[in-house]
N, C-alpha and C positions, 0 to 999 in steps of 0.2 A: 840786437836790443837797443832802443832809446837810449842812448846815453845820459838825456835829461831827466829819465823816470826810473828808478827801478822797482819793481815793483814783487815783492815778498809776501809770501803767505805762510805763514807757521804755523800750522796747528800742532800744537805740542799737548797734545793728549796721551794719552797712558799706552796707547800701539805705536804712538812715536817712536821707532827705533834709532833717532837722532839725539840731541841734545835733550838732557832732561827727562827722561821717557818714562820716569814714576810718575811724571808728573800728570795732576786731572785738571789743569789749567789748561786754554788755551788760546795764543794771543794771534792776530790778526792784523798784520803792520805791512802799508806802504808808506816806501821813503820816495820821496819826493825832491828832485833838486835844481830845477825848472827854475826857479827863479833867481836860486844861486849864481847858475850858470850864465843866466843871461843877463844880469844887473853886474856882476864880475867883468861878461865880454864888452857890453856897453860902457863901462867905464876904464876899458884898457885904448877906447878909439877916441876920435877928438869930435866925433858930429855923432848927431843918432835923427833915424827919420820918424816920421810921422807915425809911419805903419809899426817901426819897432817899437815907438814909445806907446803907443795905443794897445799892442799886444804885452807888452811887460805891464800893462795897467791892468791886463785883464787876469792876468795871474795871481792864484789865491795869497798863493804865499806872499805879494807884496802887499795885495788888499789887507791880507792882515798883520803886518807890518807897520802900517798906516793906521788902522784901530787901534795896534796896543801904543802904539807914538804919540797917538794924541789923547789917549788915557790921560798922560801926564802932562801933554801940552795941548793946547786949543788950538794952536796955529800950526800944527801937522797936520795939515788937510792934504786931500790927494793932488789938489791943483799946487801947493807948496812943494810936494814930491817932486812934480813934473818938472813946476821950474829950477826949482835950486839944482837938478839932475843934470837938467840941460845946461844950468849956468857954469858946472864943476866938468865938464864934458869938453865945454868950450873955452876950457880957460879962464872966465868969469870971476873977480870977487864976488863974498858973500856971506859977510858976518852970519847970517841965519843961516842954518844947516841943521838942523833936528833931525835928519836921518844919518846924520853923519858920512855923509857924500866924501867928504874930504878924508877925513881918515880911513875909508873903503879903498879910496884908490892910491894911497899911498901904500899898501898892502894886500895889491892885488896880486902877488906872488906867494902870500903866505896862505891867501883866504884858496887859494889855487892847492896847494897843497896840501888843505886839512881837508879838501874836498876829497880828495884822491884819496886820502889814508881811507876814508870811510865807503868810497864805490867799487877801490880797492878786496873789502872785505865787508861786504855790508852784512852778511848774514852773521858775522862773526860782534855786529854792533847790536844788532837784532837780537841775539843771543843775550850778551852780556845788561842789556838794558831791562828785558823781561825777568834776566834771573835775580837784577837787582831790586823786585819790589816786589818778591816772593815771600820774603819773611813776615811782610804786615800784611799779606794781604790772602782772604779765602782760598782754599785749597780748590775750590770748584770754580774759581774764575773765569769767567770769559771776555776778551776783550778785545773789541776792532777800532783801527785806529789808524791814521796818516801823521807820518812824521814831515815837516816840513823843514828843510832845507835853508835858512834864510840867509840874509846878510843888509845890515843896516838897522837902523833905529836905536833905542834909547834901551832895549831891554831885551838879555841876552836868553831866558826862553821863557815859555808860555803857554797854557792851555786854553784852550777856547773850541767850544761845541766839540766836544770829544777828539777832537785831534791837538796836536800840539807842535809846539813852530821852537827852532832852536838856531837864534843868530851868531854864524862863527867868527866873528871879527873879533868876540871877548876873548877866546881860548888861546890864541899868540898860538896855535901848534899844540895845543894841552889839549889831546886828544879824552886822557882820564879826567881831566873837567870837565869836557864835553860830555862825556860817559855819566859822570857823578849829574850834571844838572840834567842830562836826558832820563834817567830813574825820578830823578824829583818832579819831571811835568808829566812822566807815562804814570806816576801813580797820584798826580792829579785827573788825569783821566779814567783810572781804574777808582777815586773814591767815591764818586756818585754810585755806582753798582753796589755798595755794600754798605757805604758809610748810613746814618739814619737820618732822615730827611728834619727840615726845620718844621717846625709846629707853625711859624708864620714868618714864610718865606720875604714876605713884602715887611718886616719888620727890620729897621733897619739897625735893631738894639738883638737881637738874635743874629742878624748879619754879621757883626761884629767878634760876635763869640766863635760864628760858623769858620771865619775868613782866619781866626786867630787858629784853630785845631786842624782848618785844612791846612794850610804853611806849615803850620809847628809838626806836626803826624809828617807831610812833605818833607819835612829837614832835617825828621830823624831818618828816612828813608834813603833822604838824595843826602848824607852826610861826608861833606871834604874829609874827613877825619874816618871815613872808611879805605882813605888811599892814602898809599904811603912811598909812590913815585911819583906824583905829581909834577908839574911844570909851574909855570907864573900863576895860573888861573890858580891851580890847586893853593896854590902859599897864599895868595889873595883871599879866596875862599875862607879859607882856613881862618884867617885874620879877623874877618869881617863877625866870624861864629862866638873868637875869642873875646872882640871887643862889645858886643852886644852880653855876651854873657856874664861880664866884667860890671856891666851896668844893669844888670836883669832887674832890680829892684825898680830903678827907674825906668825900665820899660813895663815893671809892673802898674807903675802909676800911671801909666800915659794911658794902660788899657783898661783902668778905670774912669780915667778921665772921660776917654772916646766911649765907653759905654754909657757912663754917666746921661752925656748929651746926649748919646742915641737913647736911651731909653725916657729922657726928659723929657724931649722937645720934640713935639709933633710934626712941626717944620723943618727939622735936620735934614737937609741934604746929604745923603750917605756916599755920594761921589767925591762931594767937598772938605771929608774927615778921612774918605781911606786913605788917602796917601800917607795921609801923616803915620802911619802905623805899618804900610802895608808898601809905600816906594822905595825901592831904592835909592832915592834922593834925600831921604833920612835913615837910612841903612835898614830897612823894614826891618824897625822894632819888634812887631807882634809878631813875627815869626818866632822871633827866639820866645816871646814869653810861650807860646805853645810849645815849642819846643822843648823849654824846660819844664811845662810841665807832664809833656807826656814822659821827658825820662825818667820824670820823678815816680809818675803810676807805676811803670814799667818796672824801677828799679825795686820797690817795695812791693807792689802786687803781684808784678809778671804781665808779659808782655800778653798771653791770652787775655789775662782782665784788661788789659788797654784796650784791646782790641774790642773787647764787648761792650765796653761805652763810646766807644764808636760807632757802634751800630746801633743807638740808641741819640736822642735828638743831641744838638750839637751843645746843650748845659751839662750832658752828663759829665764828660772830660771833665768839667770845672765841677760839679761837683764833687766827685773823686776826691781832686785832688786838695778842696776843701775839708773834706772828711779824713784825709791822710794828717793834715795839720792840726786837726780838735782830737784827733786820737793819740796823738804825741805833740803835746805842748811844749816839747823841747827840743822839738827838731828843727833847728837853723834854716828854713827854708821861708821866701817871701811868699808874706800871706796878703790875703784880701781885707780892706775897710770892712766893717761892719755893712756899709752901705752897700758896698762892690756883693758883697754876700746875699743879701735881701734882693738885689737884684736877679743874682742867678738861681738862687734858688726858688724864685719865684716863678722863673721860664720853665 
């Protein structure tokens, strides 16, 4: 077998007499490590040729590596790839480094050994990643999917067009991070199949509400605080949940704010406001305001009623949990402006 590819097919349906085998779900996973491998050997040697650098170009997993890099920055383009690659290769300074060229190959023996732990037992990663996004999600599910292997850039995983990419350079060896954030982009890929579609997708004031109950629903899903031997990653993790949560009010404001314009102004660039809410370069705020408030449905409704305004356009989550606050006017929980209101319930 390819050592670069492994390739896994689970169907875990109800004659499964494997893992799982009540179950009527079933998931459809290649893992992918092609790129890993070869951007890991390229940066263990001091020269790389033409051929190899034109073939690591043509590999998915760095192509999109490169798209989600320059999400955040404009100047991770593929030709900046190429060179800052070759300059870190060769010995080269080079203040700019967006892919993080330089801390890849300072820990090319780590990124070597979390690779192993998982080609080591892949079906056993396979396993634990599909059982973790079982609880929010249809019992009839079906889901096909590529896992991608990566290493480098600015964002440690990611879904895009139904598969999903997970860079190991954040995990230091924290395999159960790696596990916790691979639940949180496999059931970014499982919420298009159920979740309820937007009313006006090209609305960049509906975007906003959409982007906040995907993450938030994601974070109760992929939660650090479902593991309780983590490593760096995990304590990290964990940290990040706390200090957002500590501020929740003010990140209630900010997603009024960002609503605000988006639903104001005709001209908003919706590229040019997500960060603010949704990078980790400002600790994605709106994750947590989703976050808090699906646990708030969850906690008072029950995690079925969460689940049913989820399958309903992306206001109903907020209006719920609207309705939770005018039916108990003394429950300690941050509420919406009046305006922030008229807003959602308008959609």
């Amino acid at each position: 077998m390819n050592k670069l590819k492994w390739v896994f097919y689970l169907y875990l349906v109800f004659f499964n007499c494997m893992a799982f085998a009540s179950s009527k779900e079933a998931v459809n996973m290649t893992v992918d490590f092609e790129s890993a491998h070869m951007l890991v050997d390229i940066l263990s040697k001091d020269k790389i040729s033409d051929q190899q650098l034109e073939k690591l170009m043509g590999l998915q997993g760095i192509q999109a590596t490169i798209h989600q890099t320059s999400r955040f920055d404009n100047g991770a383009t593929a030709e900046v790839f190429k060179s800052t690659l070759v300059d870190v290769i060769e010995g080269r300074p080079n203040t700019y480094d967006p892919f993080r060229f330089h801390k890849l190959k300072d820990d090319l023996l780590g990124l070597k050994k979390i690779i192993t732990t998982i080609e080591n037992n892949p079906q056993h990663y396979i396993n634990d990643v599909r059982q973790g996004i079982s609880s929010y999600s249809p019992n009839n599910l079906s889901i096909e999917t590529n896992i991608f292997i990566v290493v480098g850039g600015t964002s440690d995983g990611w879904a895009k067009d139904g598969n999903f990419y997970i860079a190991l350079q954040y995990f230091k060896g924290d395999y159960k991070g790696l596990l916790i954030l691979s639940i949180h982009e496999l059931y970014h890929v499982a919420q298009p199949y159920f979740y309820g579609k937007s009313q006006k997708p090209d609305s960049s004031c509906e975007k906003i509400l959409n982007q906040t109950r995907m993450e938030g629903i994601a974070s109760i899903v992929g939660s650090p605080f479902n593991v309780t031997e983590g490593k760096e990653y995990i304590v990290w993790f964990q940290q990040k949940y706390k200090t957002n949560l500590q501020r929740i009010s003010d990140n209630f404001v900010l997603l009024e704010m960002m609503l605000y314009r988006a639903c104001n102004d005709p001209d908003v660039e919706f590229d040019r406001i997500y960060p603010l809410g949704f990078s980790g370069r400002w600790n994605s705020p709106l994750y947590y305001v989703g976050y808090y408030i699906g646990n708030t449905i969850e906690e008072i409704k029950g995690r079925d009623f969460l689940i049913s305004t989820l399958k309903k356009s992306p206001s109903a989550m907020f209006k719920a949990y609207i309705d939770i606050y005018k039916e108990d006017k003394a429950k300690d929980i941050p509420r919406f402006d009046e305006s922030t209101e008229n807003i959602i319930l308008a959609l």
